[in-house]
N, CA, C and O atoms as CSV, one atom per row, in Angstrom:
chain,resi,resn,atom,element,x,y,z
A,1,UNK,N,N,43.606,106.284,99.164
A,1,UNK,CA,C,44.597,106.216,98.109
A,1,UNK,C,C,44.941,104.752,97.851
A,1,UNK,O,O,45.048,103.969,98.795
A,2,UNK,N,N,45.128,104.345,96.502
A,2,UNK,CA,C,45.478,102.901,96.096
A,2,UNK,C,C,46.986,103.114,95.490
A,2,UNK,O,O,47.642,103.790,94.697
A,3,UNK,N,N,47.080,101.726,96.721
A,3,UNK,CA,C,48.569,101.712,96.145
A,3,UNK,C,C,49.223,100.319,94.880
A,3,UNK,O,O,49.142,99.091,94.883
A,4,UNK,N,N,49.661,101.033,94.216
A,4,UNK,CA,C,49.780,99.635,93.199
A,4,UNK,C,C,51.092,98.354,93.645
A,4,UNK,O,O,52.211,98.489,94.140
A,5,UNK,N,N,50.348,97.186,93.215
A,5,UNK,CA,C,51.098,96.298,93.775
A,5,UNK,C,C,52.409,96.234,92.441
A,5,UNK,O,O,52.173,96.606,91.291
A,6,UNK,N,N,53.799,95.679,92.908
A,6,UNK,CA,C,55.029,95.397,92.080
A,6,UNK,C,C,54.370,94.857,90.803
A,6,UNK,O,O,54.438,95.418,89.709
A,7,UNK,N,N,53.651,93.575,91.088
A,7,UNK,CA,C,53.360,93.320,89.541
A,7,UNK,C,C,52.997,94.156,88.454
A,7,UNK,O,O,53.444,94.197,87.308
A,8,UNK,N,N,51.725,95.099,89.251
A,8,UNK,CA,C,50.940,96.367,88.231
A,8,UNK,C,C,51.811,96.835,87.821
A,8,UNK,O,O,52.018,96.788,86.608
A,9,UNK,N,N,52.622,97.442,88.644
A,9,UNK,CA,C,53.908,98.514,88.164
A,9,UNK,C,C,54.419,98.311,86.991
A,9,UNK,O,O,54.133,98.820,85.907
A,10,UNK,N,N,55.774,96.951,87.486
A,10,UNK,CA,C,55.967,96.096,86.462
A,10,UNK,C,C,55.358,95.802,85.201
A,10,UNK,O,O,56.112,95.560,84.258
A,11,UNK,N,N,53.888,95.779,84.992
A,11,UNK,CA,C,53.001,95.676,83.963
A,11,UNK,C,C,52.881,96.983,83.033
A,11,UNK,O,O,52.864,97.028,81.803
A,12,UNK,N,N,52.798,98.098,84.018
A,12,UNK,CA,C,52.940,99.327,83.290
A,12,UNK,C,C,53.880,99.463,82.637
A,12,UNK,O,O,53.845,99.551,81.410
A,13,UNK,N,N,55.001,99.512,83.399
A,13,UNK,CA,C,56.520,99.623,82.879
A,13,UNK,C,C,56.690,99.146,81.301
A,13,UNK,O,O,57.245,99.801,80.418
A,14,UNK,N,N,56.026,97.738,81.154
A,14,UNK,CA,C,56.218,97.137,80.013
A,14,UNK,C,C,55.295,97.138,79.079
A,14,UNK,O,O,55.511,96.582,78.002
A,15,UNK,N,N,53.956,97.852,79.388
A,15,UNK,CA,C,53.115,98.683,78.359
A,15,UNK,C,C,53.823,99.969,77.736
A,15,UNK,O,O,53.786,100.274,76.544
A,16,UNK,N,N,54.693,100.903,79.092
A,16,UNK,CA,C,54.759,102.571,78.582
A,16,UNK,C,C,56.050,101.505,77.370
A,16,UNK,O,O,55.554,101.660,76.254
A,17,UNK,N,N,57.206,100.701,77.223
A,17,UNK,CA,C,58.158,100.347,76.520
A,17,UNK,C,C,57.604,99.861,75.410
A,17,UNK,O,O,58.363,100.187,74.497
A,18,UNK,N,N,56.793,99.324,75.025
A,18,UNK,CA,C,55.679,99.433,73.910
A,18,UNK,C,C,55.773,100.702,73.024
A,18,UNK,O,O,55.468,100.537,71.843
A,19,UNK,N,N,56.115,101.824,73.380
A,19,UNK,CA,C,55.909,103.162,73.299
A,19,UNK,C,C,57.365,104.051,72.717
A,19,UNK,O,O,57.452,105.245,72.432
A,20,UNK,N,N,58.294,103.105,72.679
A,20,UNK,CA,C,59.582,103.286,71.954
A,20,UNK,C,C,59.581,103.248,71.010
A,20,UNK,O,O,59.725,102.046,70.783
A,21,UNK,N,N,59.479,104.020,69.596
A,21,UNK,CA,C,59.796,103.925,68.200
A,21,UNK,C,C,61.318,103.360,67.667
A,21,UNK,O,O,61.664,102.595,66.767
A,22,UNK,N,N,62.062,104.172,68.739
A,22,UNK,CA,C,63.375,104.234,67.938
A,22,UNK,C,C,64.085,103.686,69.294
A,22,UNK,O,O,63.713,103.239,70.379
A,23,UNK,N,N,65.719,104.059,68.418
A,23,UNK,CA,C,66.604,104.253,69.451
A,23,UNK,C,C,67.652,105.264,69.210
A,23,UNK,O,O,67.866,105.870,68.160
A,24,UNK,N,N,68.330,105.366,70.438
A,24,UNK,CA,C,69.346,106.509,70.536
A,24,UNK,C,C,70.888,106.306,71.025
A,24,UNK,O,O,71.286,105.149,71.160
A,25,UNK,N,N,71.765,107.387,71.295
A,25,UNK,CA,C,72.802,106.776,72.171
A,25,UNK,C,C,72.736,107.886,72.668
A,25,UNK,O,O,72.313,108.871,72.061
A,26,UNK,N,N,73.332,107.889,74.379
A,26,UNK,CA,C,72.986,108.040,75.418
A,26,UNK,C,C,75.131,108.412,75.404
A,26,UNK,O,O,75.971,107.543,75.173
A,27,UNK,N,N,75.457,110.015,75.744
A,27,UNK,CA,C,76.731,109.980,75.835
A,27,UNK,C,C,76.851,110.314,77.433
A,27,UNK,O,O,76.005,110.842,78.155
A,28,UNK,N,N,77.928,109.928,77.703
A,28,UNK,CA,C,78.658,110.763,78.924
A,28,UNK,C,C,79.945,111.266,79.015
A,28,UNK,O,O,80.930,110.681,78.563
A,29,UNK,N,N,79.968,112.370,79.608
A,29,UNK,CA,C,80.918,113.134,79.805
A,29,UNK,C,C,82.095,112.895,80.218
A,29,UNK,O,O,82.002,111.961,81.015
A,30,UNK,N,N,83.371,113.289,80.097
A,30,UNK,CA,C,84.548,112.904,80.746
A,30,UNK,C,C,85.671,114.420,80.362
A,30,UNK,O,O,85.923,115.005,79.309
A,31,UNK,N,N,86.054,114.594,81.586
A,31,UNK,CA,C,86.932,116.177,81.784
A,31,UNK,C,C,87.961,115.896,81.808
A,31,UNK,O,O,87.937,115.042,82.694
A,32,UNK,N,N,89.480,115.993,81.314
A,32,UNK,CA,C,90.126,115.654,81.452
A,32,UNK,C,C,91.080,117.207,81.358
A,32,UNK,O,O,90.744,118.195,80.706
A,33,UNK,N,N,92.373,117.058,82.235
A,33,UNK,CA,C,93.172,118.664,82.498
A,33,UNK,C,C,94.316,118.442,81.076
A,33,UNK,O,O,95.079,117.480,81.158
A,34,UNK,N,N,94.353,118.842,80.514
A,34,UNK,CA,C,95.382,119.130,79.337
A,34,UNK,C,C,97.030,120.060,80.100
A,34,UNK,O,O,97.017,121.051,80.830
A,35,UNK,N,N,98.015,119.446,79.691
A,35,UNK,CA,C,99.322,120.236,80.224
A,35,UNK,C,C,99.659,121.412,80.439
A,35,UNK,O,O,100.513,121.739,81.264
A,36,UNK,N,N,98.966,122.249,79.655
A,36,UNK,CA,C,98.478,123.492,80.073
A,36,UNK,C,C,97.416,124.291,81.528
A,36,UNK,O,O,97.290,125.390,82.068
A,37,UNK,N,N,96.917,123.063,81.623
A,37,UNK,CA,C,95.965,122.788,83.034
A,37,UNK,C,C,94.840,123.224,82.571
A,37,UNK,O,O,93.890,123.002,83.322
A,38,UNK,N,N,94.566,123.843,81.463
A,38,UNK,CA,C,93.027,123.735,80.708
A,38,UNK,C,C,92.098,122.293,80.809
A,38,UNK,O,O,92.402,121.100,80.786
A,39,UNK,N,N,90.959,122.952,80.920
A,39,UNK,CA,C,90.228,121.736,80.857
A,39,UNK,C,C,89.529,121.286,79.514
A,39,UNK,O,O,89.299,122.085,78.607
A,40,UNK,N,N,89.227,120.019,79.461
A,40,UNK,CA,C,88.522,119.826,78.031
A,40,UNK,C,C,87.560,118.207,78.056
A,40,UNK,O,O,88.089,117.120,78.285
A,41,UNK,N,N,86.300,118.383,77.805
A,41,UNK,CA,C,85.088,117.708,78.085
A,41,UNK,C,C,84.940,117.148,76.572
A,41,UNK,O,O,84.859,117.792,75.526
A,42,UNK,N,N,84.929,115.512,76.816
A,42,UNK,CA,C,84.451,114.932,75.424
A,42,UNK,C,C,83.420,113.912,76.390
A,42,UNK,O,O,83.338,113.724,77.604
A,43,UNK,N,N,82.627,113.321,75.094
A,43,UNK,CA,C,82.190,112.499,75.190
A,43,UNK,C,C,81.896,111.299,74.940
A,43,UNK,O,O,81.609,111.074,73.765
A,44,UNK,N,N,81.865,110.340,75.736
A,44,UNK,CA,C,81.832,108.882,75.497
A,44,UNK,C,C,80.246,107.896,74.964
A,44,UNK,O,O,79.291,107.597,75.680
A,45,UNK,N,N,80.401,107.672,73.893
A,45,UNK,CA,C,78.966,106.689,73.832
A,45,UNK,C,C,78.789,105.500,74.917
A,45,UNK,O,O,79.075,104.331,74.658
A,46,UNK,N,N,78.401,105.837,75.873
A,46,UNK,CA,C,78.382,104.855,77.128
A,46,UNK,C,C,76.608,103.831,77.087
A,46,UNK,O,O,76.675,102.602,77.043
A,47,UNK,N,N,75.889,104.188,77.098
A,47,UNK,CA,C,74.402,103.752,76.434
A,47,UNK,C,C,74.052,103.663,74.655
A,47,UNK,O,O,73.644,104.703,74.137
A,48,UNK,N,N,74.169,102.807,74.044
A,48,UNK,CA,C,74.008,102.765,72.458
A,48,UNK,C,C,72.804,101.826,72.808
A,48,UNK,O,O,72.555,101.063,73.741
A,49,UNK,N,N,72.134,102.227,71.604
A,49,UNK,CA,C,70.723,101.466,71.455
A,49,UNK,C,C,69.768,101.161,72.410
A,49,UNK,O,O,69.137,100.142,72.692
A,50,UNK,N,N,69.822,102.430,72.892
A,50,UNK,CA,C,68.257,102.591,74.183
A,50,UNK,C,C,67.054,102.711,73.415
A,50,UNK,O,O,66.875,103.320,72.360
A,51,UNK,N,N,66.089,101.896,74.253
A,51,UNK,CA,C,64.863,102.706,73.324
A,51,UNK,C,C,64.412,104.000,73.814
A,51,UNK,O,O,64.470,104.543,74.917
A,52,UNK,N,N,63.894,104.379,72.548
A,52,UNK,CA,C,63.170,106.188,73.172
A,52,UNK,C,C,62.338,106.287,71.986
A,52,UNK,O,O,62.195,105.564,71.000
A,53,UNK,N,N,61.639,107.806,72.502
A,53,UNK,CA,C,60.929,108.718,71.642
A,53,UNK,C,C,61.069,109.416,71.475
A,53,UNK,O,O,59.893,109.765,71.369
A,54,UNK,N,N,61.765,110.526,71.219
A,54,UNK,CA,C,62.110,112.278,71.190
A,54,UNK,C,C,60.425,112.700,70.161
A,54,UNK,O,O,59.907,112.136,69.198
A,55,UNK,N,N,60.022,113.941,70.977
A,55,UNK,CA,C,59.034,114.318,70.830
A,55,UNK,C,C,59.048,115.897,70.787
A,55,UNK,O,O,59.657,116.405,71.728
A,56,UNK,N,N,58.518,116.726,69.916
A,56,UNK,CA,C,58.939,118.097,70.137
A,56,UNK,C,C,58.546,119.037,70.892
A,56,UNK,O,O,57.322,118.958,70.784
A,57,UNK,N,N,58.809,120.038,71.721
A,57,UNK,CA,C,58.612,120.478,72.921
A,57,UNK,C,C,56.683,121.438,72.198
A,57,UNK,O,O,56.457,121.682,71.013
A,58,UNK,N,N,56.147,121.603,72.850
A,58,UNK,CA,C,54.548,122.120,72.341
A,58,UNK,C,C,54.970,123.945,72.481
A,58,UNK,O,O,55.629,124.531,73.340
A,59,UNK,N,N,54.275,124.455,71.259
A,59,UNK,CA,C,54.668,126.135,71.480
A,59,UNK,C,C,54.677,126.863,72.464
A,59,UNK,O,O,54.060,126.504,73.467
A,60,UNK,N,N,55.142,127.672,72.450
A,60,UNK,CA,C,55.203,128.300,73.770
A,60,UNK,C,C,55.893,127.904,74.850
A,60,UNK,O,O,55.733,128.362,75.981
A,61,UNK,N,N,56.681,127.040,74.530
A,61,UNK,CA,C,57.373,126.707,76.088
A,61,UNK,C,C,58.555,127.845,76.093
A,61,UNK,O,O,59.070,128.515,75.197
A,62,UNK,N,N,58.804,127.734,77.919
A,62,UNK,CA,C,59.898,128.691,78.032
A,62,UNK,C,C,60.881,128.231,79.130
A,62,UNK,O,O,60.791,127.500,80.116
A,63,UNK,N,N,61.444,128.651,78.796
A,63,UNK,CA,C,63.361,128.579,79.863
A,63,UNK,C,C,63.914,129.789,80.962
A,63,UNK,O,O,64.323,130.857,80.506
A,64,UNK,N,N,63.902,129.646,81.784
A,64,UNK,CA,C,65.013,130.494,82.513
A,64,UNK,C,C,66.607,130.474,81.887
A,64,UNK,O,O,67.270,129.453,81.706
A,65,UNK,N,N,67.013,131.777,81.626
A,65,UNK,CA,C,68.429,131.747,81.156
A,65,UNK,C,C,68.741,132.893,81.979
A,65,UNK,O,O,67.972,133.842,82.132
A,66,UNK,N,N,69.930,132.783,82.528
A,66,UNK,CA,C,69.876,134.108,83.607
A,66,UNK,C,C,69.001,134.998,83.670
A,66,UNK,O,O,68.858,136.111,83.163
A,67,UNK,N,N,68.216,134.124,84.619
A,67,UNK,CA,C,66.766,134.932,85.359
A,67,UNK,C,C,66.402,135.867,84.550
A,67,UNK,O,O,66.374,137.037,84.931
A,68,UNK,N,N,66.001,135.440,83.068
A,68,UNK,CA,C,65.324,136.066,82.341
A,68,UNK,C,C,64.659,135.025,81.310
A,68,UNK,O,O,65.487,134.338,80.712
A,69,UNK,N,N,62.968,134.727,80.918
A,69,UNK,CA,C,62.629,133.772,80.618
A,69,UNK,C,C,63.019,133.996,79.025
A,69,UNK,O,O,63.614,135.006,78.647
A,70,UNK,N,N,62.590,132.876,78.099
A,70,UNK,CA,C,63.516,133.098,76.839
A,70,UNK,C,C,62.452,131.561,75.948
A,70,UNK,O,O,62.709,130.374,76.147
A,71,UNK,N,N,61.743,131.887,75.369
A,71,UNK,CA,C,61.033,130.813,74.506
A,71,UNK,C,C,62.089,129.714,73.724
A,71,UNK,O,O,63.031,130.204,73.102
A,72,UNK,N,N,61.997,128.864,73.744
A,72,UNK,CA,C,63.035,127.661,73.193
A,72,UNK,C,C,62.228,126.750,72.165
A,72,UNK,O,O,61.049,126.417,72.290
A,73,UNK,N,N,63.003,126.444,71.229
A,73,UNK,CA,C,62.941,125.458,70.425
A,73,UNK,C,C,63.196,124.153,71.175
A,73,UNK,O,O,64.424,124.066,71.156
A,74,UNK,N,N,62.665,122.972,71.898
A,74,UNK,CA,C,63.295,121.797,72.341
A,74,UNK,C,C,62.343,120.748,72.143
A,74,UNK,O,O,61.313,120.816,71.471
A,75,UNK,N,N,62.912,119.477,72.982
A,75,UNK,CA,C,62.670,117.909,72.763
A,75,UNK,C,C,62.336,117.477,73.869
A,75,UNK,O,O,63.169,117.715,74.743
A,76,UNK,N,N,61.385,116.896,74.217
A,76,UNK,CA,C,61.673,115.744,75.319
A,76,UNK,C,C,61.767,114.495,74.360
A,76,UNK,O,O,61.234,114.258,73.276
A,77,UNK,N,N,62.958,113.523,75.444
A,77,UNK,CA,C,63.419,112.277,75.249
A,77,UNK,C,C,62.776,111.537,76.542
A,77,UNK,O,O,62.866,111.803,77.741
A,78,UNK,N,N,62.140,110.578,75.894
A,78,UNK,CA,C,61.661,109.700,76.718
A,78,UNK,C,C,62.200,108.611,76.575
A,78,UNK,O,O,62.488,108.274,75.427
A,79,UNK,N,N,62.550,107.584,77.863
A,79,UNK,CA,C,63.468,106.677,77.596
A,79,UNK,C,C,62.699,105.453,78.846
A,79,UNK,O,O,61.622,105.722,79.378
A,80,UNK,N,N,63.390,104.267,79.127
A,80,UNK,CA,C,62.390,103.407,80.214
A,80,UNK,C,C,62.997,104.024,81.022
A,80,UNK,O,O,64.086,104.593,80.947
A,81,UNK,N,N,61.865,103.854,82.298
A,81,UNK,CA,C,62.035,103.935,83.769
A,81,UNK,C,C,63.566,103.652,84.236
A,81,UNK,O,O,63.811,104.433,85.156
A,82,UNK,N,N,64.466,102.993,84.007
A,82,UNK,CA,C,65.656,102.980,84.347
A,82,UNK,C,C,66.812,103.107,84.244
A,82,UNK,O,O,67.775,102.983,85.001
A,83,UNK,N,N,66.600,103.476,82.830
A,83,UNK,CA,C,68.104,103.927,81.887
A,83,UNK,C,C,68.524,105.548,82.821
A,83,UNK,O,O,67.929,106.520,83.286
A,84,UNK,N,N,69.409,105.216,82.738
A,84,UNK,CA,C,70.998,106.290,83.388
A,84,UNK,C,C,70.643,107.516,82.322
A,84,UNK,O,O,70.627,107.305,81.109
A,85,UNK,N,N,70.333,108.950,82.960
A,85,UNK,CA,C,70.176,110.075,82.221
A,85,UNK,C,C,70.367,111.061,83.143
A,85,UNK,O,O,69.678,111.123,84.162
A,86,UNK,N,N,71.277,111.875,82.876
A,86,UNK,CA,C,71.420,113.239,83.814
A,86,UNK,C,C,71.780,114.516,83.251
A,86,UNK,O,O,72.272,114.522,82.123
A,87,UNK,N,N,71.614,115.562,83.849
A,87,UNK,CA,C,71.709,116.836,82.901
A,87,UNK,C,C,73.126,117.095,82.275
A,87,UNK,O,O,73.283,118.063,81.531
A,88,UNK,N,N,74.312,116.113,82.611
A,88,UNK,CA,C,75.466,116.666,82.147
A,88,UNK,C,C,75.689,115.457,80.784
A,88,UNK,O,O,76.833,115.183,80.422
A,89,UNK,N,N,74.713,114.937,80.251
A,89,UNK,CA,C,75.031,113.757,79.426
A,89,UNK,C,C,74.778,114.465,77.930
A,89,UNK,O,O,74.724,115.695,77.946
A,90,UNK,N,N,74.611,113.763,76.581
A,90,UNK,CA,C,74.338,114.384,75.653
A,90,UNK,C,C,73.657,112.464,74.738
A,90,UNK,O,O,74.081,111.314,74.853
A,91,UNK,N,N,72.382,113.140,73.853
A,91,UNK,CA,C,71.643,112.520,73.213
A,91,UNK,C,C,71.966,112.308,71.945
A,91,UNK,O,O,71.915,113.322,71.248
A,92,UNK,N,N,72.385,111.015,71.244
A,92,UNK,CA,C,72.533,111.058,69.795
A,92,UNK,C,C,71.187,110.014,69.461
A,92,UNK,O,O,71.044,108.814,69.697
A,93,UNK,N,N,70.012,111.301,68.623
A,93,UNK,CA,C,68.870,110.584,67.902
A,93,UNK,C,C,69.249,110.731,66.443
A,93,UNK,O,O,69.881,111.710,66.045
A,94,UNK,N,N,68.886,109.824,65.715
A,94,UNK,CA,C,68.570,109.930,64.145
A,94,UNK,C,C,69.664,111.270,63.613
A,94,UNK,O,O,69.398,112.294,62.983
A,95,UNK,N,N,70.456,110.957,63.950
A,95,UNK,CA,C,72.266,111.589,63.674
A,95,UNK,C,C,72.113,113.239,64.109
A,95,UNK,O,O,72.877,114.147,63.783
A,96,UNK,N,N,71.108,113.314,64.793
A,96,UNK,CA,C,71.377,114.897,65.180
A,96,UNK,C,C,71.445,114.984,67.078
A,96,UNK,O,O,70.471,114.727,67.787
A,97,UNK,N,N,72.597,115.332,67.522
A,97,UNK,CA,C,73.206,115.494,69.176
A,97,UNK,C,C,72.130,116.563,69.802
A,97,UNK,O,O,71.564,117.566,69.368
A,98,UNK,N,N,72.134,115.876,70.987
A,98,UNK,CA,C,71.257,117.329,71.779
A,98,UNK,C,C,72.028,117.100,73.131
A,98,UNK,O,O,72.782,116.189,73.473
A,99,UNK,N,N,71.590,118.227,73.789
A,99,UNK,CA,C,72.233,118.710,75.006
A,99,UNK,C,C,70.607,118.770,75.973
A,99,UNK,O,O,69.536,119.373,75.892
A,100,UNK,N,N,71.336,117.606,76.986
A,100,UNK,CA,C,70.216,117.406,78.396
A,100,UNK,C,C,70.049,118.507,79.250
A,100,UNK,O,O,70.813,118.784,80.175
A,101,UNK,N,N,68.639,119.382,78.804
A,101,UNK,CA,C,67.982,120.780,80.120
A,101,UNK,C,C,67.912,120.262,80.918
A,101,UNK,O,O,68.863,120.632,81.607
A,102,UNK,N,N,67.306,119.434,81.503
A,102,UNK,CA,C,66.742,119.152,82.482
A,102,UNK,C,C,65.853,117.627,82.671
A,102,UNK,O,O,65.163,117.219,81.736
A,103,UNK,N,N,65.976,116.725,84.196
A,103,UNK,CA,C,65.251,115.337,83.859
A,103,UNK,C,C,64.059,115.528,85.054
A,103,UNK,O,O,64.050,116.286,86.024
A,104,UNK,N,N,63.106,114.581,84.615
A,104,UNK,CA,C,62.220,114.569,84.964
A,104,UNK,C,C,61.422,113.464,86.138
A,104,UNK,O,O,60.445,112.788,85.814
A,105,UNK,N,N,61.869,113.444,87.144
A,105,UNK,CA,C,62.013,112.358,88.169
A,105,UNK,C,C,60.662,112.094,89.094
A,105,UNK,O,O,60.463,111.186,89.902
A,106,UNK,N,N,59.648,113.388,88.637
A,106,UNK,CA,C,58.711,113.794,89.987
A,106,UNK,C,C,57.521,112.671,90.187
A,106,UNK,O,O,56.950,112.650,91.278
A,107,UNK,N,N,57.081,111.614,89.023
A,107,UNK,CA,C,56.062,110.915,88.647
A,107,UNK,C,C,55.771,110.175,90.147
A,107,UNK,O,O,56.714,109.684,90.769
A,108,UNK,N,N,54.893,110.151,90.482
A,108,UNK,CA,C,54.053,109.489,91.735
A,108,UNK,C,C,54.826,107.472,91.329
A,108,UNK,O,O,55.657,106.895,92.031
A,109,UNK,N,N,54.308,107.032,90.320
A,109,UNK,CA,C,54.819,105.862,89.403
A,109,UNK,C,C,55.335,106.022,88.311
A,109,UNK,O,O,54.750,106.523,87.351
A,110,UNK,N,N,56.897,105.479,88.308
A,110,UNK,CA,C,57.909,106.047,87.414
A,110,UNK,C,C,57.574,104.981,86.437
A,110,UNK,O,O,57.491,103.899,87.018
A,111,UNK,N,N,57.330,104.888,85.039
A,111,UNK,CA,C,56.773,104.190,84.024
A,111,UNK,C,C,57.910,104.748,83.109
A,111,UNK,O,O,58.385,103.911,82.341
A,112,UNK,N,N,58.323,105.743,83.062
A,112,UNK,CA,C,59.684,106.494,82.136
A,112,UNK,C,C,60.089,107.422,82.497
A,112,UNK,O,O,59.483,108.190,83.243
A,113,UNK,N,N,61.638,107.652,81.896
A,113,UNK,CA,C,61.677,108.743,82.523
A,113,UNK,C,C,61.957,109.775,81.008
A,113,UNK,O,O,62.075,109.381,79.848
A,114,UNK,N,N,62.006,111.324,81.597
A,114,UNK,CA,C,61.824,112.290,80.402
A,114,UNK,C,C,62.604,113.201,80.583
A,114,UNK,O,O,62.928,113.518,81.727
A,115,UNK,N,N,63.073,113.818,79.516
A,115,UNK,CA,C,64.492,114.699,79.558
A,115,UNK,C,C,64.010,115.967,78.445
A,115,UNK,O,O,63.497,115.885,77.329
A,116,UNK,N,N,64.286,116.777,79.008
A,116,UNK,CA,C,64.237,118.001,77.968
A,116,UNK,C,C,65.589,118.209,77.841
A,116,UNK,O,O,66.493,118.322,78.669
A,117,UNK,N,N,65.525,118.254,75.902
A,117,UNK,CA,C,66.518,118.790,74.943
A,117,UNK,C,C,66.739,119.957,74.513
A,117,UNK,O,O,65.958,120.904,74.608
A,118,UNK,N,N,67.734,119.967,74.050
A,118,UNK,CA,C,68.094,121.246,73.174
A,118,UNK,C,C,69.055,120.837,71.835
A,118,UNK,O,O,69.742,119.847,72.081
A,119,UNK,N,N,69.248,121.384,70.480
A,119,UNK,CA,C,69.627,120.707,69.664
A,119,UNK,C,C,71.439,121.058,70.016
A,119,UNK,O,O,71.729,122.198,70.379
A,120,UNK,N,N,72.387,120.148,69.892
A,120,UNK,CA,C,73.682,120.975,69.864
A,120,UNK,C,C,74.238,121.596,68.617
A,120,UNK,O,O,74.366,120.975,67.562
A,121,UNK,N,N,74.569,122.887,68.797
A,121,UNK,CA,C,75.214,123.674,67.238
A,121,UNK,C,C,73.861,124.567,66.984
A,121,UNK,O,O,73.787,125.311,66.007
């Protein structure tokens, strides 16, 4: 097995960013208890002007929704290797919000990372 040296990596890294068309903003969450002791979740534009690609999910894909599978309309967002993305965040591309399924961490060499969407509304 070959292992790649920091520079290669590094080199990749800044080939796959080549690979950004656009950009996006990147929200995060914040819960806050209302006087009533209800809770209520907004979100903050905390990442503006990341680069990415949102790309549309290929037919046939499918979802677990209470342990029952369920064909979906979705996105992966691809973004660099180090930008901050987790399933409780939300995506603003080209003025339409999506909601983060799931991220994608497993790559042997992390060159980007990838997020499956869903549209919000």
């Amino acid at each position: 097995m070959t292992t790649l040296s920091t520079k290669e990596l590094t080199d990749m890294r800044t080939v796959a960013d080549d690979f950004f068309p656009d950009t996006c903003t990147i929200q995060v969450p914040t819960t806050t208890t209302g006087a009533m002791g209800g809770l209520t979740t907004s979100f903050a534009s905390t990442y503006t002007g990341v680069a990415c690609r949102v790309d549309p999910m290929g037919a046939g894909d499918e979802s677990l929704v209470g342990e029952a599978l369920q064909g979906q309309s979705g996105w992966w967002l691809n973004i660099p290797h180090d930008q901050a993305i987790d399933i409780n965040y939300r995506v603003i591309h080209d003025s339409v919000t999506y909601e983060i399924q799931g991220v994608i961490d497993t790559q042997s060499y992390r060159t980007i990372r990838r997020a499956a969407m869903t549209r919000v509304g």
